[in-house]
C-alpha positions as CSV (number, residue, x, y, z in Angstrom):
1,X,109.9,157.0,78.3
2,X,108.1,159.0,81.2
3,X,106.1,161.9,83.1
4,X,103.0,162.2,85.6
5,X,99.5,163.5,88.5
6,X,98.1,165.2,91.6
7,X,98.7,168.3,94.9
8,X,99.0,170.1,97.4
9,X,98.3,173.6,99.5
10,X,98.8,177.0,101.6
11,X,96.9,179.2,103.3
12,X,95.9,181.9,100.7
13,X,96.8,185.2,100.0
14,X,100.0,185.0,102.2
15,X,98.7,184.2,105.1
16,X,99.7,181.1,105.4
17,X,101.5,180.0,109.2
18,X,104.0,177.6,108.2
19,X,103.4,174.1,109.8
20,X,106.3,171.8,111.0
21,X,108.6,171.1,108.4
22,X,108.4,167.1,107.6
23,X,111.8,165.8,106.2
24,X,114.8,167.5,104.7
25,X,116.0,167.9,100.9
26,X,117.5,164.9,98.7
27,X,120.3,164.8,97.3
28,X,120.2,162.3,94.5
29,X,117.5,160.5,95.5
30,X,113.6,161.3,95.0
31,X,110.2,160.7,96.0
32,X,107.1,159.2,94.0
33,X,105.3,161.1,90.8
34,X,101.8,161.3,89.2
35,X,100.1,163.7,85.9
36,X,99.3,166.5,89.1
37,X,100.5,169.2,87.0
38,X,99.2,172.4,84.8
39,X,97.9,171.2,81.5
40,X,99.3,174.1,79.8
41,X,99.1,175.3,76.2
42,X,96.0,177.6,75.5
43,X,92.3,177.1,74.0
44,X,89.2,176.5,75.0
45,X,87.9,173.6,72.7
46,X,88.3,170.3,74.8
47,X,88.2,166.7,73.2
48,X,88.3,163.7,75.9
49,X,88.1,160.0,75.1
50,X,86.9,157.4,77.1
51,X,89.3,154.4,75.4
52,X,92.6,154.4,72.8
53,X,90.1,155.2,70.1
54,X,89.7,158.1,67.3
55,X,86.9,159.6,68.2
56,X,86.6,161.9,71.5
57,X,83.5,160.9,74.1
58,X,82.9,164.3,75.3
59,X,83.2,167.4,73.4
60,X,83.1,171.2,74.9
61,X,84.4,174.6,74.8
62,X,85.0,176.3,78.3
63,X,86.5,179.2,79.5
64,X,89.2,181.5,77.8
65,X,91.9,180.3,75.9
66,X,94.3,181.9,78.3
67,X,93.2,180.1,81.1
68,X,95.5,177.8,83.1
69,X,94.0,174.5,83.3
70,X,93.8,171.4,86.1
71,X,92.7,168.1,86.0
72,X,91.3,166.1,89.0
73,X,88.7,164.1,90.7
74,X,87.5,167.1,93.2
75,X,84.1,165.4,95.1
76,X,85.1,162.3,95.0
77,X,83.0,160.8,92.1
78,X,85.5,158.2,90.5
79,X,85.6,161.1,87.5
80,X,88.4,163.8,86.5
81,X,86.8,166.9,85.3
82,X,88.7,170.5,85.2
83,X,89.5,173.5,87.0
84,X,90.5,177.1,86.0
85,X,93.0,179.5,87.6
86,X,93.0,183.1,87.2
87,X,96.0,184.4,88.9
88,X,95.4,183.2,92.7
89,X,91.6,182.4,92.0
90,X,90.6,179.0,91.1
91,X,87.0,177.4,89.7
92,X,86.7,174.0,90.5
93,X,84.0,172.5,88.3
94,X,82.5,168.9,88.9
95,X,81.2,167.6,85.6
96,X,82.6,168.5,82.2
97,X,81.9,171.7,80.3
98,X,80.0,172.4,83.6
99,X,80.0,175.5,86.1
100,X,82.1,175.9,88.9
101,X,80.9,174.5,92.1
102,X,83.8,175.6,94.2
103,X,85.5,178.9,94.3
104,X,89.0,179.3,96.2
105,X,91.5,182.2,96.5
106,X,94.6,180.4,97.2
107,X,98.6,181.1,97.6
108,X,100.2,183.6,95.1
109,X,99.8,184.2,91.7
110,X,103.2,183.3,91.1
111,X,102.9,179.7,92.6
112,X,103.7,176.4,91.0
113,X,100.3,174.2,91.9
114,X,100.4,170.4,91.9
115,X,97.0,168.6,92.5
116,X,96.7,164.7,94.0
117,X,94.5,163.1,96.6
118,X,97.0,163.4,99.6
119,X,95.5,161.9,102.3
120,X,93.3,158.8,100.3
121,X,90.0,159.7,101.0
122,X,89.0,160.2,96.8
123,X,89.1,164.0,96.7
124,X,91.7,165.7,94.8
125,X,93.1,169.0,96.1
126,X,96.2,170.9,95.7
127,X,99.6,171.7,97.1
128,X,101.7,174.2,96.3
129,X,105.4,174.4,95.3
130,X,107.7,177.0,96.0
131,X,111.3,176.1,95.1
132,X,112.1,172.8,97.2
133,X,109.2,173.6,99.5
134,X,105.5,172.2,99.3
135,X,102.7,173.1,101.4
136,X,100.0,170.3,101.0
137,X,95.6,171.2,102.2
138,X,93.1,167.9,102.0
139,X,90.5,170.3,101.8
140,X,89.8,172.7,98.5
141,X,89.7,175.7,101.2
142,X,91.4,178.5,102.7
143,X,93.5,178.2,105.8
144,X,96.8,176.6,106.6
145,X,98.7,173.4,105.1
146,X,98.2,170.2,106.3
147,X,101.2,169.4,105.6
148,X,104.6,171.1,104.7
149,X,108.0,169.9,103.8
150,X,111.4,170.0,102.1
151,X,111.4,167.8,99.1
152,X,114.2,167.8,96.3
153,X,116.0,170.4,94.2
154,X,114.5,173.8,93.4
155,X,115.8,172.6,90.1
156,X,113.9,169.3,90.2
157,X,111.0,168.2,87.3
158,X,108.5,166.7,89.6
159,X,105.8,164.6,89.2
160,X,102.9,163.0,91.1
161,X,100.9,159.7,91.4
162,X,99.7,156.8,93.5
163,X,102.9,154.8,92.5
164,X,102.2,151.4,95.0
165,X,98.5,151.5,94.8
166,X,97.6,152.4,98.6
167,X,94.7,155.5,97.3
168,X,97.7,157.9,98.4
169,X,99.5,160.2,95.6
170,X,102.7,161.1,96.0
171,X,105.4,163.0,94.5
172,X,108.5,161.7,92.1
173,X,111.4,163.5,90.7
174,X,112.6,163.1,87.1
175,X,116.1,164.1,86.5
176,X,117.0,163.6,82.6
177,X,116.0,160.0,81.8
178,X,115.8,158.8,86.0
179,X,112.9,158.9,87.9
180,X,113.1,158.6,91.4
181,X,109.5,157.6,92.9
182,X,108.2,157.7,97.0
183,X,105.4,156.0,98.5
184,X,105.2,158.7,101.4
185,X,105.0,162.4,101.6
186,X,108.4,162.6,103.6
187,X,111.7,163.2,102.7
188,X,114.8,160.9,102.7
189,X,115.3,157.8,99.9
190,X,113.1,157.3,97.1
191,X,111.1,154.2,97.3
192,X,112.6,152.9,93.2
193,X,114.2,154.1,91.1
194,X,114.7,153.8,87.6
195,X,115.9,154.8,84.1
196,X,113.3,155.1,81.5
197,X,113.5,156.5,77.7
198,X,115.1,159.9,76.8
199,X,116.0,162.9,78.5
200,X,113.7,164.6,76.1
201,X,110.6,162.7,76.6
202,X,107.7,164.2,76.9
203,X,105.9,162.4,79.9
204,X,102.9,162.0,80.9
205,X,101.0,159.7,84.4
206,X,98.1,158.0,84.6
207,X,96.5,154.2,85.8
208,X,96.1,153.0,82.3
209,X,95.1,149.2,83.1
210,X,93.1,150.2,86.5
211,X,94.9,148.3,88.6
212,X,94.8,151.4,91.3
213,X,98.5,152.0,90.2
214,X,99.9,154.7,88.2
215,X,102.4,154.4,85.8
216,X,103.8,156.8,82.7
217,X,103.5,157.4,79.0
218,X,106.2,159.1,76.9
219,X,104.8,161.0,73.5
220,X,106.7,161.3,71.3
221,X,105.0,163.8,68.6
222,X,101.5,162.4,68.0
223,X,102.7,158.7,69.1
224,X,102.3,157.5,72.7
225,X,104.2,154.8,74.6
226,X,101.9,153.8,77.5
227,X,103.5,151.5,79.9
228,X,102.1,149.3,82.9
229,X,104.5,149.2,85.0
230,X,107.3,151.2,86.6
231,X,110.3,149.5,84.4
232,X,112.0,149.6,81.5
233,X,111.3,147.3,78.8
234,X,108.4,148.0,76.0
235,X,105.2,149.8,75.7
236,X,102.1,147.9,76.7
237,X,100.5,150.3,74.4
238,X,101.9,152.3,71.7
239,X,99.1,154.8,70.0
240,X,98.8,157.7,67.7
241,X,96.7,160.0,68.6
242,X,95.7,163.7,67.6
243,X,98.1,166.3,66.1
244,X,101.7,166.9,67.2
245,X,100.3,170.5,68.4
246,X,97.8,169.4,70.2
247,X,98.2,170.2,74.5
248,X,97.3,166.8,76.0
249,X,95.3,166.4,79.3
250,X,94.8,162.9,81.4
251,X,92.2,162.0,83.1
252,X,89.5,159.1,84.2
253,X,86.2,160.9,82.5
254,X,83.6,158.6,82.5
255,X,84.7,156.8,86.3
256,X,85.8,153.4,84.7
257,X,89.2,153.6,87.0
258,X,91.3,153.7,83.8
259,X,93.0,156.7,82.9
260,X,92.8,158.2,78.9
261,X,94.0,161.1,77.1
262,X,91.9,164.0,75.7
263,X,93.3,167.1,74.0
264,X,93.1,171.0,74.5
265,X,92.7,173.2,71.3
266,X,92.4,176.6,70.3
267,X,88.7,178.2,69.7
268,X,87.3,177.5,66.1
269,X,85.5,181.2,66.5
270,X,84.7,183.0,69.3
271,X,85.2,181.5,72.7
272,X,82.0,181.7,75.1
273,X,82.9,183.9,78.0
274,X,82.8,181.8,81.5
275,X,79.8,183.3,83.9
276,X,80.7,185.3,86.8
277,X,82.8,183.9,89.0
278,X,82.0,180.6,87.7
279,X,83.8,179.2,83.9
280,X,80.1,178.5,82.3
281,X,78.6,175.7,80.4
282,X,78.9,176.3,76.6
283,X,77.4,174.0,74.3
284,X,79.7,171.7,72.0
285,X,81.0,173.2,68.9
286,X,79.9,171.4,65.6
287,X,81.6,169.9,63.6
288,X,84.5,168.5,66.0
289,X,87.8,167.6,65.0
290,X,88.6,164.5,66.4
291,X,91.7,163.0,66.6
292,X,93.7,161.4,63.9
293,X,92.4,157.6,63.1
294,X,95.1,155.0,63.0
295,X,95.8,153.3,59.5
296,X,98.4,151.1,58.6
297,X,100.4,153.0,55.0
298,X,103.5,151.6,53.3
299,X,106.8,151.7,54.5
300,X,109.9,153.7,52.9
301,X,112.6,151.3,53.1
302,X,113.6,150.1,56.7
303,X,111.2,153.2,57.9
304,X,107.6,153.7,59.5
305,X,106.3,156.8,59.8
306,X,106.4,158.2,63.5
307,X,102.2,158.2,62.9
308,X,102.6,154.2,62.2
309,X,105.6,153.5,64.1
310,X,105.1,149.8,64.3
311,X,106.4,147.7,61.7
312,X,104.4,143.7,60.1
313,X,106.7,141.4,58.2
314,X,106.5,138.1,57.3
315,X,109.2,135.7,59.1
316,X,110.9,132.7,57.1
317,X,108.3,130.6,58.4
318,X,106.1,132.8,56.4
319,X,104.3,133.5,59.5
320,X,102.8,137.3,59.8
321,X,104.7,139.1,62.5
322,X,104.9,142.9,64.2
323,X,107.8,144.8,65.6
324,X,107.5,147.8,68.3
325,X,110.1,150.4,68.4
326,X,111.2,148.9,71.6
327,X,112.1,145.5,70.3
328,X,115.3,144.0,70.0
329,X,115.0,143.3,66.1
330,X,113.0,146.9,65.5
331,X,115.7,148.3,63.7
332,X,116.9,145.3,61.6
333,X,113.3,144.8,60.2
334,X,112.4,145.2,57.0
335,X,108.3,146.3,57.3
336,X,106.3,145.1,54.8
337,X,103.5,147.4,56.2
338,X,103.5,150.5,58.9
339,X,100.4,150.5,61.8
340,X,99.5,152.6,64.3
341,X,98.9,150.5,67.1
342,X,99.4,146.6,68.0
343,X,95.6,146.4,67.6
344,X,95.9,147.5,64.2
345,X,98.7,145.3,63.6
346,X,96.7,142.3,65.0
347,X,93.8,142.8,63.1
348,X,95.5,142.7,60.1
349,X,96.6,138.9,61.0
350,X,100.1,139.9,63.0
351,X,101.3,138.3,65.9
352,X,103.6,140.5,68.2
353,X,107.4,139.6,68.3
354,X,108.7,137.5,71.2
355,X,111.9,139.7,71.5
């Protein structure tokens, strides 16, 4: 179970003079990762939550639905709030839903953009990546990189986070199911290693627990596997959440240092047009759809639903007890119910497995 956060950058519009180039390509090793990357998908209805809850804290519409989307913390605030490219022309807003505050013409249109805070001083910015190459600013300006270098396989799936909790992100590759994580933005070894879920995970990074380290989440349809450290082993937190279709987006919203989810949707009607050159602030569409609750529903046999993955059955003790897919007796229990998430499970009088 994994994928992750932040970036780099060039001088824009091609003008960029490339700086010394700082370490050489890996071969089968890898540096550090972190959720840094495009949101993707389309739509401009937004739905962020402050907690593992149902119901989103902050509701908007922005922008166009064709816009690509960023995520980041860019003056330094303790909060994530978005940004919008057009081609080489990106809006950097600093509350959400709001207008832009910063305006950049930066790299190519073409470009693969990462974003991270690089140098630890708060302040997201981006870097750019162009095949095995990344040109990494500390500034959300024009002008040249501050810092360029060989990283990887052109090939490579990589990611970006603060993986040993020194305020510094940094890049990791994933390669099928192994994740190779740095703690500097050099080449050579990667600082761990490890293999974690499927090749076909969908991953996502963020500090879940705020303990200034980030760590991944796999989804898996609408279910999420959030773990709290960089290991194998079982989700800390397993949670449904939204629709299968839904594009998710990570980010620390309301500045509590933990990371949460929100989701990106397609427009209900018509999708206010941004203010010039700034995305604007529309007001929030009523009613929202919120994501999914979690309910506990019946089992079919041996199976839970993927919504309520986690299976509650009494032992021979006749003590209540739950089962995540993880565990070692998952698939030889018999549920007697289906929940959501281990809170559910625990409400309902469950105890969590030991194995």
């Amino acid at each position: 179970m994994v994928d992750v956060k932040r970036g780099a950058m060039r001088a824009w519009g091609a003008m960029l003079a490339i700086a010394v180039v700082v370490g050489a390509g890996m071969a089968a090793q890898a540096p550090a990762l972190a959720e840094g990357r495009e949101v993707g998908g389309s739509g401009s209805q937004y739905y962020l939550n402050d907690s593992w809850s149902s119901t989103a804290n902050h509701e908007f519409n922005y922008g166009k639905t064709s816009d690509r989307v960023y995520t980041g913390d860019w003056n330094g605030d303790g909060k994530d709030s978005l940004a919008v490219r057009r081609g080489s022309t990106y809006y950097f807003a600093n509350s959400l839903g709001g207008s832009a505050s910063t305006v950049v013409n930066y790299g190519k249109s073409t470009d693969t953009v990462l974003v991270g805070d690089w140098d630890g001083d708060g302040k997201d910015t981006l870097a750019v990546r162009r095949g095995q190459t990344y040109y990494i600013s500390n500034k959300l300006a024009g002008g040249s990189a501050s810092t360029v270098l060989n990283y990887g396989r052109a090939t490579d799936t990589v990611l970006v986070g603060d993986w040993d909790g020194d305020g510094k992100d940094t890049l990791a590759v994933r390669r099928g199911q192994t994740y190779y994580f740095s703690n500097s933005l050099t080449g050579g070894k990667a600082s761990s290693v490890i293999n974690y879920g499927k090749a076909s995970d969908k991953v996502l990074v963020g500090d879940w627990n705020a303990d200034r380290k980030d760590t991944l989440a796999v989804r898996r349809g609408n279910v999420y596997y959030i773990s709290n450290k960089l290991s194998g082993g079982s989700a800390s937190i397993v949670q449904a959440y939204g629709r299968t279709s839904d594009t998710t987006l990570v980010g620390d919203w309301n500045g509590d240092r933990k990371d949460t989810l929100g989701v990106r949707r397609g427009a209900a009607a018509s999708t206010p047009a941004p203010s010039k050159p700034a995305p604007s602030k529309p007001a929030p569409s009523k009613p929202s759809p919120t994501p999914s609750k979690p309910t506990s529903t019946k089992p079919s046999g041996k199976n839970c639903p993927s919504s309520a993955p986690i299976k509650g059955n009494n032992s021979s003790s006749g003590e209540k007890i739950y089962h995540v897919p993880s565990g070692a007796f998952y698939a030889r229990t018999t549920p007697e119910k289906c929940f959501s998430t281990e809170s559910a499970a625990k409400a309902a009088g469950y105890r969590a497995s030991k194995r």
